[in-house]
N, C-alpha and C positions, 0 to 999 in steps of 0.2 A: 860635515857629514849630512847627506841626506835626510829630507824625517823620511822615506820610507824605507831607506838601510837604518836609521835608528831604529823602529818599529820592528826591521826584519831581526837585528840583534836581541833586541827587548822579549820576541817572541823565543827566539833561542836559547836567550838565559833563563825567559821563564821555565820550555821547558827541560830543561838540563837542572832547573832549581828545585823542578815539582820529581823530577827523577833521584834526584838525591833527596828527597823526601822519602820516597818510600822505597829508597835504600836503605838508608839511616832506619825507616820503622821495622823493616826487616831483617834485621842485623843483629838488633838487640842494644843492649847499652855499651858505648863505647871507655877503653880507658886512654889514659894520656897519650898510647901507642897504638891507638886503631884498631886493637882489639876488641872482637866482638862477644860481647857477655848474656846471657841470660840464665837465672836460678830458676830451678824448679824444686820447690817443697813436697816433700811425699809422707812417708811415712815411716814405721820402724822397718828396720830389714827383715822383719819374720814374717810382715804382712803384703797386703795388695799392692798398696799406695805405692811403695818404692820401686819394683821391677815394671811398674804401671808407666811410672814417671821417668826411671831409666830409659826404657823404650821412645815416650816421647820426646826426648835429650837427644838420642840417634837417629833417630828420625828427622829431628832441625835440623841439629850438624851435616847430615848428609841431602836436604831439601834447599836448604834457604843457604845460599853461599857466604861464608865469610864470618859463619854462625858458630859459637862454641857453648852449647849449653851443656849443662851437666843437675845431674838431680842430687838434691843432698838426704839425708834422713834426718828425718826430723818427728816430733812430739804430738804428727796428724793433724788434724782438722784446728781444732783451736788455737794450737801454736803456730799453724801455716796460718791463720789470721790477721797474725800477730805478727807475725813477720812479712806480710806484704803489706801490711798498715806503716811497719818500719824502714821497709824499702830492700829487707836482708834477701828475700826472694820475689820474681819478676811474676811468675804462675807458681800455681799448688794445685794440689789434691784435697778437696774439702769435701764434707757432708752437707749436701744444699740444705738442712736445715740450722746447720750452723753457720752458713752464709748467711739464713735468713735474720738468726739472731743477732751476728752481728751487724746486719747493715740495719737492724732496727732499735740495738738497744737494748735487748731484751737477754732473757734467761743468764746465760754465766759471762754474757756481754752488756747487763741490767748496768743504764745509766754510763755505758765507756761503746758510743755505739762509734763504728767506722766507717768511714767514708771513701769512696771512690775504690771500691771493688766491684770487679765485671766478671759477668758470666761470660765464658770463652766457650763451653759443651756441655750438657750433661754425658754423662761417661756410664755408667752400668747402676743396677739399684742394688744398694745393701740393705738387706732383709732385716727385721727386728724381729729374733727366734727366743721363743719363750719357752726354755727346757728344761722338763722335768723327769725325773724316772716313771717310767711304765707301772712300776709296783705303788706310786704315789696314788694313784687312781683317780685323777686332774685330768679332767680332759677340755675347761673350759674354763678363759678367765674371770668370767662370773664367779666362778668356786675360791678364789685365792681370797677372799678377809679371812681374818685368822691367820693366813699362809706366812711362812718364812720367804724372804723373794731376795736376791743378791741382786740389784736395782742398776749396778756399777759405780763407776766412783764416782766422786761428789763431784759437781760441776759438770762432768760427761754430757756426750752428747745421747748417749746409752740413759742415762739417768732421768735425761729429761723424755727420753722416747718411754721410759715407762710410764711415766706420770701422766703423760697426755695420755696413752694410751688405756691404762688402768681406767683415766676419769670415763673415758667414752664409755665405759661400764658399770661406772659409778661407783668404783671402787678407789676410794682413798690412803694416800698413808698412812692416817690414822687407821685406816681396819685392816694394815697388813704389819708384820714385823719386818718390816724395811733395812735390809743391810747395804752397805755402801761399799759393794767388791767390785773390783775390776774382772770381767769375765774370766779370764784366767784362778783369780781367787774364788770366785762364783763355781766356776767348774771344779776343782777341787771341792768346796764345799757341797755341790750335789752329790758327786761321788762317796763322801764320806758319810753321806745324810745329815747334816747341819742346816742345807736350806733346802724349801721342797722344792724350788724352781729358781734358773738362774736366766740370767737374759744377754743377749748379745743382739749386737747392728752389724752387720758385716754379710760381706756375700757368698754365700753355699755353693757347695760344700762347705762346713767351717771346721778347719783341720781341730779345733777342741772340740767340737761338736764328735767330730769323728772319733774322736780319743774318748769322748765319755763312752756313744755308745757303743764301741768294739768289748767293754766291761759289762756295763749295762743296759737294759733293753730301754729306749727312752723314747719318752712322746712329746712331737712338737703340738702348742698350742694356739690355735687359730684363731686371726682377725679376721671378722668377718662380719657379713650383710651391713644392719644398720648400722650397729659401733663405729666399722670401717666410713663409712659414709658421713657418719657425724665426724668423725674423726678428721678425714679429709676437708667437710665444710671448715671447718674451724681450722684447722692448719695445711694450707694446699700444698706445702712440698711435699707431703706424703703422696705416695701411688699406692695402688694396690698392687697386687701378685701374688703370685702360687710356685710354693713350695713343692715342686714334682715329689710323687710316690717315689721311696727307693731313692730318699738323697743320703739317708743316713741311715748304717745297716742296721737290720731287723726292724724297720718301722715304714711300711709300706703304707701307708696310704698319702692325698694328695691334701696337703693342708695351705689355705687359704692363709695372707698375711697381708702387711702393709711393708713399704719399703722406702727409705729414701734414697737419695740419686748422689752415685760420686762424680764429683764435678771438677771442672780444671777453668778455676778462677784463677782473673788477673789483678795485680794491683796495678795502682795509676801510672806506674813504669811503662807499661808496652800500651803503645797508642793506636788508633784505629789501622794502621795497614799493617804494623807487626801484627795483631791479631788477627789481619786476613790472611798473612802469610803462615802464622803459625795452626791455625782452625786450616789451612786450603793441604796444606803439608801432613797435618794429622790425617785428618780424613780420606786422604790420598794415597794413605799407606795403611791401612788398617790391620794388616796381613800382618804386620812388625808388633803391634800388639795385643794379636791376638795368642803369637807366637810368645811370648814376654811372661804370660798367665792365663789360666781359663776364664779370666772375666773376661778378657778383652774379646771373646766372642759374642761379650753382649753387646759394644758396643760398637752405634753405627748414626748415621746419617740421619737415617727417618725419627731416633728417638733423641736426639742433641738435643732437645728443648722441654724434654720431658720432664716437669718438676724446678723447675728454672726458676729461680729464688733470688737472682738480683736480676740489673738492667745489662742487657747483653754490652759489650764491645762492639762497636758500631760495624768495625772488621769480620767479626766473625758473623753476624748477621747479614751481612753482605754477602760472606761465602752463603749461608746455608738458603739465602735468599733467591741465589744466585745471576746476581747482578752484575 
């Protein structure tokens, strides 16, 4: 044979090799039959996370050919950690501050920190709502030592957003009586008057939020000017935001907060062109989930990076790079 028919061949398998590259990355993972897999981690069925992540399950299926993903429900943010650290799911739904945590180590990931997870989007910010009844006469977290506080459960990512955020106030656990309820139990507890304020992360409207105050008249409590700004120096996944007048009935005015970002990280399963195929397919279709939930009308394009708490996928930066 020729060297320049070898050369010509050489150049054709290379590219027919680099194309089934990033077929194979756009596919997902395959099994012994050529099946194409990908898991998506979301959340419980009562919440965001899951009709979030269904959405972007149909959206592959129907974008990237040959694709079969499906979203499973699962235990949210820290057990979606935990399971693309184990390899059970491909992408999740996480709170970019517990990405943070655990790609560093820290909080209820202290000393079991993990490795090779990638930001694929930021997706919409969930709020940290500090609620209390109107008749409590709280209108600022200065006021809470002494206070009963349902803080959420131990370990939470809810948990650890009040502690940071209390301290930018200089209020500590020691000057509050600290309960350890899951907002659900929190909210009951406000309602029945056992704690003066209960706390939630999650994005608004919050159908509990709603449910307390269709009963009672309730007042959210603002983060705000400096606090917020120490707050962010010191931990950057937080953003700031505002809480619109008239999100929750009878409480009309517009209360300033902090908020962190749901996000749709990958584990070291999906490699740099699946993630350009799966970030170029989302964004392409935005209309599917926006349709899916009212969050998904927050997200978009221009705020993908907003609060971004690991190192992207080289794929998905590439989309938003647009290269």
């Amino acid at each position: 044979m020729k060297i320049s028919t070898v050369k010509k061949v050489f150049a054709a398998g290379a590219v027919l090799a680099a194309a089934a590259v990033l077929f194979t990355g756009c596919n997902g993972n395959a099994d012994v039959e050529g099946k194409k897999f990908l898991n998506i981690g979301t959340g419980g069925t009562a919440g965001t996370y899951y009709p979030i992540g269904g959405a972007i399950a149909e959206v592959l299926n129907k974008e990237i050919p040959g694709m079969s993903a499906s979203a499973q429900s699962t235990g949210a943010s820290v057990a979606n950690i935990n399971m693309l650290s184990d390899g059970e799911v491909d992408l999740a739904t996480v709170q970019n501050d517990i990405a943070y945590y655990a790609a560093h180590g820290t909080e209820m990931f202290q000393d079991k920190k993990v490795d090779g997870l990638q930001g694929i989007a930021s997706l919409y910010p969930e709020t940290c709502q500090f609620v209390t009844l109107k008749s409590s006469g709280i209108k600022s977290l200065a006021e809470l030592k002494g206070k009963r506080i349902a803080v959420g459960a131990v370990g939470s990512g809810v948990e650890a957003n009040v502690r940071q955020i209390l301290a930018a106030y200089g209020v500590t656990y020691s000057d509050i009586d600290a309960q350890y309820l899951s907002f659900a139990e929190g909210a009951s507890a406000l309602k029945d008057g056992n704690v003066d304020v209960a706390v939630l992360t999650a994005g608004y409207p919050t159908a509990s939020v709603q449910d307390i105050a269709a009963q009672n008249p309730v007042r959210l409590l603002p983060v705000e000017g400096k606090a917020a700004d120490a707050l962010i120096a010191q931990y950057p996944f937080y953003t700031k935001t505002v809480i619109p007048a008239g999100t929750y009935a009878g409480f009309d005015e517009e209360v300033p907060s902090v908020a962190v970002m749901a996000m749709l990280v990958a584990g070291p399963t999906v490699n740099d062109d699946l993630g350009y195929c799966v970030t170029k397919a989302i964004f392409s279709n935005l209309d599917r989930l926006q349709a899916a939930h009212a969050v998904g009308k927050q997200i978009a394009k221009d705020t993908a990076k907003t609060g971004m708490s690991l190192p992207m996928n080289a794929g998905a930066e590439k989309y938003f790079s647009g290269k």
